[in-house]
ZAZAVO-543910 format. One record per residue (C-alpha): residue in three letters; x, y negated, z; residue number from 1. Coordinates in Angstrom, 1 decimal. Example, Ala and Ser with C-alpha at 12.3 -4.5 7.8 and 13.67 -1.06 7.14 Angstrom:
REM residues 2
+------+--------+--------+--------+-----+
! type !     px !     py !     pz ! seq !
+------+--------+--------+--------+-----+
!  ALA !   12.3 !    4.5 !    7.8 !   1 !
!  SER !   13.7 !    1.1 !    7.1 !   2 !
+------+--------+--------+--------+-----+
END
This chain:
REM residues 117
+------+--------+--------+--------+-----+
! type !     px !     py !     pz ! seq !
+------+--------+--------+--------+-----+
!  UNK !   29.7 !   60.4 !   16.4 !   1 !
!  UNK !   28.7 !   56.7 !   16.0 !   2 !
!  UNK !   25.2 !   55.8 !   16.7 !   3 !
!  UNK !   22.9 !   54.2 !   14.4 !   4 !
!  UNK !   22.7 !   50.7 !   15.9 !   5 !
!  UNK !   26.5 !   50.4 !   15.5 !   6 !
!  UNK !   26.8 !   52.0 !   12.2 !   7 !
!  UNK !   27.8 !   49.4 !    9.5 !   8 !
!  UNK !   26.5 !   51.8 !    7.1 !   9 !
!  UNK !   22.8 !   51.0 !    8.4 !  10 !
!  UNK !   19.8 !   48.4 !    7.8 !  11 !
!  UNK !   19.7 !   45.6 !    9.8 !  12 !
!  UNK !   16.2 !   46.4 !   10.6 !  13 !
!  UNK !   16.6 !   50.0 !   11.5 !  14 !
!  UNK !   20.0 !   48.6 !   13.4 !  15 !
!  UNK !   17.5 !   45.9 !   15.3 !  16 !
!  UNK !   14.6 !   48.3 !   15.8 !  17 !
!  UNK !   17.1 !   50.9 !   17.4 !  18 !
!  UNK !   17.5 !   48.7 !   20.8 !  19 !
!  UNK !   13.9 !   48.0 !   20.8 !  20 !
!  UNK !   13.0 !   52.0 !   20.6 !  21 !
!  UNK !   10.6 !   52.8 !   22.8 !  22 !
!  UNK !    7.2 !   52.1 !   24.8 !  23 !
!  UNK !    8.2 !   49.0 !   27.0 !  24 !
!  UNK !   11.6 !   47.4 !   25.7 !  25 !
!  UNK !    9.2 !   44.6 !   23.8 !  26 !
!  UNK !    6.8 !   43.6 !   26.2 !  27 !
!  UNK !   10.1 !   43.3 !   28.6 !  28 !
!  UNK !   11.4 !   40.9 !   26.2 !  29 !
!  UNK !    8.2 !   39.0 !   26.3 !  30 !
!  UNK !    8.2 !   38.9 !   29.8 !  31 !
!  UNK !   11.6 !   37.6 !   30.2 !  32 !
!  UNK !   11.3 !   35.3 !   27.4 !  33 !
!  UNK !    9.6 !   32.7 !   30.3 !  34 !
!  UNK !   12.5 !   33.0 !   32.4 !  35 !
!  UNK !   14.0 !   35.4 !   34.9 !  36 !
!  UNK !   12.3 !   38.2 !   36.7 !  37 !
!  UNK !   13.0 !   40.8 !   39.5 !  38 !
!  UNK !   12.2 !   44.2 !   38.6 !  39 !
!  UNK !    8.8 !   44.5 !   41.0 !  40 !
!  UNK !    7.7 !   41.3 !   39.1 !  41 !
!  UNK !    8.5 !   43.5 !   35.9 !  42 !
!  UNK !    6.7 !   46.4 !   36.9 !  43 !
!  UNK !    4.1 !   44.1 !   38.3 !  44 !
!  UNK !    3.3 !   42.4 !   35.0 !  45 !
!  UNK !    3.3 !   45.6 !   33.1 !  46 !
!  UNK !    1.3 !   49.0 !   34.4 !  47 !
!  UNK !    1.9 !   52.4 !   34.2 !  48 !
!  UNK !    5.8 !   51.4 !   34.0 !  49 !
!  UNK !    7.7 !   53.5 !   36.1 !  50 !
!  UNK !   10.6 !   52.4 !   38.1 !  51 !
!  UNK !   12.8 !   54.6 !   36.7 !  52 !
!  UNK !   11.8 !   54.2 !   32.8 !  53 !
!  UNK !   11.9 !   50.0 !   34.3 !  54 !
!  UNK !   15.6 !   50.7 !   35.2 !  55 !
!  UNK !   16.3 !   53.1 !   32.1 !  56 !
!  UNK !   14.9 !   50.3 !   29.7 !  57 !
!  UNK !   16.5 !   47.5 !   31.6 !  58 !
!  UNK !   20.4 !   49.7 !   31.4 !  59 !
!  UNK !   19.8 !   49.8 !   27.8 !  60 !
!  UNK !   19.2 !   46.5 !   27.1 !  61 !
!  UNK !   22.1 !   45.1 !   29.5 !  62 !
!  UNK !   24.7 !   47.6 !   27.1 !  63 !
!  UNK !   22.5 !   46.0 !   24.0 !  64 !
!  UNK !   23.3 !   42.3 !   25.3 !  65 !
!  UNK !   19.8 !   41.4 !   25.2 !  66 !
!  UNK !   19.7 !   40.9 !   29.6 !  67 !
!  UNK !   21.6 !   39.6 !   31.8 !  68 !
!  UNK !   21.3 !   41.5 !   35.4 !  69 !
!  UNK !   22.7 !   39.2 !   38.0 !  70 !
!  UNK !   22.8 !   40.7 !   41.4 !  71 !
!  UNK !   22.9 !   38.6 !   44.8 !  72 !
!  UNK !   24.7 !   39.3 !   48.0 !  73 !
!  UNK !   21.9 !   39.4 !   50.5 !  74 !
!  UNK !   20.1 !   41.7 !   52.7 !  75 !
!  UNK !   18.1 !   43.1 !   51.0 !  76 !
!  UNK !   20.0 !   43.1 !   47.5 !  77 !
!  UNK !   18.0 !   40.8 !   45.2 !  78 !
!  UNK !   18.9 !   41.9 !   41.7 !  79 !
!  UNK !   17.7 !   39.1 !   38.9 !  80 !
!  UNK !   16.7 !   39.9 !   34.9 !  81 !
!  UNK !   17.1 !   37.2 !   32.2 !  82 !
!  UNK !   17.2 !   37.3 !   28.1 !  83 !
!  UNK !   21.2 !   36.8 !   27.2 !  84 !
!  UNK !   21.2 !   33.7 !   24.0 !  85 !
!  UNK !   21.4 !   37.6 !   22.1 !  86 !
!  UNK !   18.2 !   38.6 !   23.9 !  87 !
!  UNK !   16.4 !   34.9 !   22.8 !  88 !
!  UNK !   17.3 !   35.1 !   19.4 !  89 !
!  UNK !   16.1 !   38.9 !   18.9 !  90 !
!  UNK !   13.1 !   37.7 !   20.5 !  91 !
!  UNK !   12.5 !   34.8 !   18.6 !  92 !
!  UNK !   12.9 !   37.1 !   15.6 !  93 !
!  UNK !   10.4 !   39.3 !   16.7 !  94 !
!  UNK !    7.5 !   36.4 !   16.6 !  95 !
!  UNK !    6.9 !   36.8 !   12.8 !  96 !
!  UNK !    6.8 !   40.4 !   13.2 !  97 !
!  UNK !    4.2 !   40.3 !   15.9 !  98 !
!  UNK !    2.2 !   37.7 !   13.7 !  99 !
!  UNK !    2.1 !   40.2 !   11.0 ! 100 !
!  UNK !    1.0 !   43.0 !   13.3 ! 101 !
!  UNK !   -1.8 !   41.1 !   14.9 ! 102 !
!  UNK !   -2.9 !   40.0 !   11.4 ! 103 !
!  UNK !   -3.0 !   44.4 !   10.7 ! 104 !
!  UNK !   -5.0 !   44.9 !   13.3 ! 105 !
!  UNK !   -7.5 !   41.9 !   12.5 ! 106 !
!  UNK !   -7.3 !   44.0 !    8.8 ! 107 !
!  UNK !   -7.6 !   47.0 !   10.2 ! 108 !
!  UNK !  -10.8 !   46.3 !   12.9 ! 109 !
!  UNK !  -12.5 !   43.2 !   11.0 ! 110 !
!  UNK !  -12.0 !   41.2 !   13.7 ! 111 !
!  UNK !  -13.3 !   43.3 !   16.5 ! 112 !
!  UNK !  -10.5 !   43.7 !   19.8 ! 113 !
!  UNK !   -8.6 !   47.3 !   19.6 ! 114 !
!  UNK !   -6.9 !   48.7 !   22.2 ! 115 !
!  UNK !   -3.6 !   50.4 !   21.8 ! 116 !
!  UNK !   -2.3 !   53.9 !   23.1 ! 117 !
+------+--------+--------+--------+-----+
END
C-alpha cells in the first residue's frame, strides 16, 4: 500500500500537510527555524510535549527530510536537531499560511486574543 504523502496521485497540499499531521510537528519547525536545538530545549520551549510524542515527531520528520539529527560522541550522548534546506523551505512555505490563519482568528474574535485547544 503507498501512503498518501508519496502518492503521485495526491494534492501537493494534502502531500505537504501529511508530514505536518499532528499537534506539535509545526511549532517544532518554528522552533528550529532559529537554529539547532537539543530535545530538552525542545520540550522546554513547548509544554505538555512529552518526550516520547518529542521523539515520535522528531523520527517522523528525520524520514520526511525536514531534520537533521546529528548525534555527538560524548558522555553523556548529546543528540543535536536542525531544519534540512527541505525542512527551511517547507517552513518558509508555511509563513503565508500562518498569516492567513492569524488574519481568521482576528475575523473570527474582532480583534480580541483567543486561545487554542
Amino acid at each position: 500500500m503507498t501512503h498518501r504523502r508519496h502518492d503521485p496521485n495526491v494534492c501537493g497540499v494534502t502531500a505537504a500537510i501529511s508530514v505536518i499531521d499532528g499537534k506539535w510537528k509545526t511549532s517544532l519547525l518554528w522552533l528550529l527555524e532559529d537554529g539547532p536545538r537539543r530535545p530538552a530545549e525542545l520540550r522546554r520551549r513547548l509544554p505538555g510535549l512529552s518526550e516520547k510524542v518529542l521523539t515520535q515527531a522528531l523520527r517522523e520528520m528525520e524520514t520526511d527530510g525536514l531534520v537533521h539529527r546529528e548525534v555527538y560522541d560524548v558522555l553523556p550522548p548529546k543528540t543535536v536537531y536542525s531544519l534540512t534546506g527541505f525542512g527551511r523551505d517547507l517552513a518558509e512555505a508555511l509563513g503565508p499560511l500562518s498569516d492567513w490563519g492569524h488574519r481568521r482568528l482576528d475575523r473570527m474574535t474582532g480583534g480580541r486574543p483567543v486561545s487554542l485547544p
